[in-house]
N, C-alpha and C positions, 0 to 999 in steps of 0.2 A: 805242675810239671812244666818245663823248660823246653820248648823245643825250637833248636836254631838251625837253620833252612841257608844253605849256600848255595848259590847261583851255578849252574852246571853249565858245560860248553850248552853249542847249538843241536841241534834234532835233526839226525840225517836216517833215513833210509824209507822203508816202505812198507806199510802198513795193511794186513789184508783186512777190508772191511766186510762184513758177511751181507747177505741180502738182506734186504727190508723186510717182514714177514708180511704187510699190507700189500705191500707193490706186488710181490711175490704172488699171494690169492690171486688178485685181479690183472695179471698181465698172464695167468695160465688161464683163466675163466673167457678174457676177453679172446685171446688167440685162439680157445676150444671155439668159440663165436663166429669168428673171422672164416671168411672165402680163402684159402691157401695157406701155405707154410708160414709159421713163426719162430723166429729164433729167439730166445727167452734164455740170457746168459746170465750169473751169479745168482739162480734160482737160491733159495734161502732152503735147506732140507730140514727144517723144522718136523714134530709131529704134526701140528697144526697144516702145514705146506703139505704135505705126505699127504693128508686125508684130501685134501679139495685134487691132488691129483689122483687118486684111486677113485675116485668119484668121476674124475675127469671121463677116465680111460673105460666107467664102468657105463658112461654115456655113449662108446662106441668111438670115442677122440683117439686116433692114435698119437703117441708121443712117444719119440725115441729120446733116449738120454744119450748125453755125448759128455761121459767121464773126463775125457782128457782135454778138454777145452782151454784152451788157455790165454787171459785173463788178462792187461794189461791192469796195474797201479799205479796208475800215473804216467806223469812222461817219460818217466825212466825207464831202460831198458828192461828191467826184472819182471818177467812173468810170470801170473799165481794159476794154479790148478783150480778152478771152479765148477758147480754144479750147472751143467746147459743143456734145454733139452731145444728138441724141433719139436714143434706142436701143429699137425696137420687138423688146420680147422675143417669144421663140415659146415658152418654157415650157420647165421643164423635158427635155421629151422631144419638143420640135418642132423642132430643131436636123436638116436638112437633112445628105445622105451629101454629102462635098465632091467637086467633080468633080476633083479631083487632087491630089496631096500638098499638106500645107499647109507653107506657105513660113514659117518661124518666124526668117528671118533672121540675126542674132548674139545672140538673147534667150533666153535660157536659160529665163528666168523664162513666156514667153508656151509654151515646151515642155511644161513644168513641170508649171502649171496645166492646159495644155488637154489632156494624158493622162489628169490624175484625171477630167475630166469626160468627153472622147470612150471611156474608159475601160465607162463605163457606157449609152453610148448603144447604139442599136439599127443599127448601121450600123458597118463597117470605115473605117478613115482611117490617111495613114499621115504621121507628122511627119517631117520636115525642116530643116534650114537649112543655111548658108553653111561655109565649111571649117572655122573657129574650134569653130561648136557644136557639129561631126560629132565633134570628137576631147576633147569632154567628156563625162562618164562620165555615164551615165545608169541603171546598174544600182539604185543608192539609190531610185532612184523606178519602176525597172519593179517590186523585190521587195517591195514594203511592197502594191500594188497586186495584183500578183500573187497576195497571201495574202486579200485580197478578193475572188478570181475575177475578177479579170480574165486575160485574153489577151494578153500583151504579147512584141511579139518585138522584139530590138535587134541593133547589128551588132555583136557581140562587145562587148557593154555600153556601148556607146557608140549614137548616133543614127544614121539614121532610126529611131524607133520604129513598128514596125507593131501598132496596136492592131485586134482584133476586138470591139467590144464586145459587152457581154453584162451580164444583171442582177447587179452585185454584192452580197455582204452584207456586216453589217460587223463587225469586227474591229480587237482593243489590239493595238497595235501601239506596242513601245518601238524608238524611234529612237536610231542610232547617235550622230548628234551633230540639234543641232536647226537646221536651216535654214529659214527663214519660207519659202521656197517648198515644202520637201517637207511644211510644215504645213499650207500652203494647199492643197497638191493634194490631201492627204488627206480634208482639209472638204470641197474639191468634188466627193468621190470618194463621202462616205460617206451610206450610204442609212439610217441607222438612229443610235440612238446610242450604239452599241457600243463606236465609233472614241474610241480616247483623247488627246490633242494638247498639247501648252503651247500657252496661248491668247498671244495678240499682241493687244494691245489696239487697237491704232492700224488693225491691219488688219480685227481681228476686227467694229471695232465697223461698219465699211462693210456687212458680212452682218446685222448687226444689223438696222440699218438698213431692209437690202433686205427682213426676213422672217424668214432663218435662223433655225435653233436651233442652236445654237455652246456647246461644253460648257462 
């Protein structure tokens, strides 16, 4: 088959791009973190995004959403409708015992994360999700954790994780392969800068941002 392609005028206008679903986890995780108010605009409302914020808010974070937020694309003058919330952090270590498993849905990723972090709080919690994420392995991320003192218990390596947290230290840690989740969980995990990581620039520079020190 034949097919003949003719050159078309120029490309004007304006384009809505949605949110990243990475930056998206870790700019709502890190703000729940954070001392004060964050404003976290073109949130990506994925299911995946959805779970780590029901999770967020079942930690005691409030977050108001702000529907009508409106969005610049570009330099141009046209405005887009986006998803934005305010995310009133509790700190550090003001993150709330949840009143019952946290529901993490089909997101591996909102798991991930929120182990390195409840990992080290002062309170037990126990993850969860749907059948898909119960029968993904979870060992990768309970051992690297585990050599930081944390408590982690799985169901034959696999999910529910029951964490007890407890103050961790920290710890090089070489990783078997490298997954941007099991890298991120390890930032969220580590109290000192002992933790060694490949840095992700795209993800890393969001912590940046917030405060972090990111090796």
């Amino acid at each position: 088959m034949n097919l003949t392609v003719h050159p078309g005028g120029p490309l004007r206008g304006c384009v809505r791009v949605l949110g990243d679903k990475s930056i998206s986890h870790r700019a709502l995780l890190l703000a729940a973190l954070a001392d004060g108010d964050s404003h976290i605009a073109n949130f990506l409302p994925s299911g995946d995004c959805l779970a780590t914020l029901a999770c967020v808010r079942a930690l005691g974070v409030e977050v108001t959403s702000i529907p009508s937020a409106l969005l610049r694309a570009g330099p141009g003058p046209s405005p887009y409708e986006g998803t934005a919330f305010v995310v009133h952090g509790r700190g550090l270590h003001g993150l709330r015992p949840p009143a019952a498993p946290l529901d993490c849905a089909r997101s591996g990723t909102t798991m991930r994360l929120l182990a390195g972090i409840l990992a080290g709080q002062p309170f037990s919690s126990t993850l969860t999700g749907d059948r898909q994420l119960l029968r993904r392995p979870m060992r990768r991320i309970a051992e690297p954790l585990r050599s930081m003192g944390a408590e982690i218990e799985t169901a034959g390596g696999h999910a529910p994780l029951t964490i007890r947290g407890r103050r961790l230290h920290g710890h090089e840690h070489t990783l078997a392969v490298a997954p941007a989740q099991a890298e991120g969980r390890g930032r969220v995990a580590a109290r000192g800068p002992d933790l060694c990581a490949p840095a992700a620039q795209r993800r890393g520079a969001a912590g940046g941002r917030a405060g972090a020190r990111l090796p």
